[in-house]
N, C-alpha and C positions, 0 to 999 in steps of 0.2 A: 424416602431413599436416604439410606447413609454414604455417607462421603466423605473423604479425608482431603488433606492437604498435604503435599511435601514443598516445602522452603528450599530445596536443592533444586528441584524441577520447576517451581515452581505451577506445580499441576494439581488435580484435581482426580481422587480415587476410589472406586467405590468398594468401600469397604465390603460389605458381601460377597466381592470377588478376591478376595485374602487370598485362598489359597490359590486361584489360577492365575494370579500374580505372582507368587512366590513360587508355584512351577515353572513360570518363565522368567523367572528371575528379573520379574522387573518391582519386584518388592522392595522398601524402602524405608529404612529404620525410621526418618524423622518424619511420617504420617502422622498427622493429627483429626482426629474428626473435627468438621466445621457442621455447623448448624445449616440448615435449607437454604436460610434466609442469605449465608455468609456465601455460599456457592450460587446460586443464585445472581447473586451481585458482584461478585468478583468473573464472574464465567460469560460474562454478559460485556459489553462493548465500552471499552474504557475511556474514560472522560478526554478530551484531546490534550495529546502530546504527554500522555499516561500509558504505561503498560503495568501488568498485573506483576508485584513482586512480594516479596513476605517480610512481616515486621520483626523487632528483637524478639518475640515469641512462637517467630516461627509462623505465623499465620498471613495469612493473606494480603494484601495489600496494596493501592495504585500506587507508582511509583512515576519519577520521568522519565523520559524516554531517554538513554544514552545519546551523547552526540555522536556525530559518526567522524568517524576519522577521514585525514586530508581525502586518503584514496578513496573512502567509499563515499565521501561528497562526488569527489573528483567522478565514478563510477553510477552514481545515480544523477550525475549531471547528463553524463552522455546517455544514459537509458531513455530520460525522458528524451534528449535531444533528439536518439533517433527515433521513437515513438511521433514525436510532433512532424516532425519530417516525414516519415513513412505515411500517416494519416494526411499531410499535405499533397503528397505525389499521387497516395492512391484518386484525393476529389480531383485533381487536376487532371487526373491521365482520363478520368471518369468522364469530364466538362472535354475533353480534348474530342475523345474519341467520340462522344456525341456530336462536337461540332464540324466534325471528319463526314457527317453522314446525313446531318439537317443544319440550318442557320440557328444558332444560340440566339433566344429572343434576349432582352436587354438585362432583364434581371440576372440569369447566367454569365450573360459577357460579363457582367458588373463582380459576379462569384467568380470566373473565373480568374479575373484581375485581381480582386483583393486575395486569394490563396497562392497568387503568384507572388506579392506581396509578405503576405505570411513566409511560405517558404523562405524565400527568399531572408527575412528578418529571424528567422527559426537559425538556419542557416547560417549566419553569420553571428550567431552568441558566444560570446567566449563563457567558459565557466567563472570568470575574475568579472566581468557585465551582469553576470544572471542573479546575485542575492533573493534566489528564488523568483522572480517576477520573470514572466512569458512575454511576448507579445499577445496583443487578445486573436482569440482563435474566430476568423469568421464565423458568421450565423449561418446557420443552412436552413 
């Protein structure tokens, strides 16, 4: 299979479709062929806190990952927050409404204490508290 490279998109193209790229106009002067080996490797899952970018020559290459700015920390702070939270409410409303209908043997009452817990700790994180670190998430 031939394949190219473009440094502007950093993507990956197959040459043999030349011209149904350049019908859609998604043609792109600085292609380069890469070798199997090189697409292959760069197409494939990049090393942590790498993403794929291209070197002074145009070709492929891992690079770091950009930091993110105030707002989008600020915005993937609250993601995960309400993600932890939502996954909290859901096992507790889960332990609640079971315990609405039979007696929760101990192990449960025990689950459903430590997730109120959690909540609760989820809950109260400020983004300026979090330097990335959770509270740990109960076992199930």
């Amino acid at each position: 299979m031939k394949v190219g490279f473009s440094a502007s998109t950093k993507g990956f193209y197959l040459l043999g479709r030349k011209e149904t790229y350049i019908l859609n106009h998604h043609w792109l002067d600085d292609i380069k062929p890469v070798s199997d080996e090189i697409f292959y490797y760069y197409s494939g899952e990049p090393p942590e806190g790498k993403i794929r970018g291209s070197d002074e020559q145009g070709l492929p290459c891992w690079t770091s990952k950009p930091l993110l700015s105030e707002i989008e920390q600020a915005l993937a702070f609250r993601i995960m927050k309400n993600f932890k939270l939502s996954e909290a409410i859901d096992k507790i409303n889960e332990l609640e409404i079971i315990s609405s209908v039979t007696t929760l043997n101990a192990l449960d009452k025990s689950a459903l204490a430590e997730w109120k817990i959690y909540l609760s700790s989820v809950y109260n994180m400020k983004e300026s508290d979090n330097n990335g670190v959770w509270p740990v998430r109960p076992a199930e």
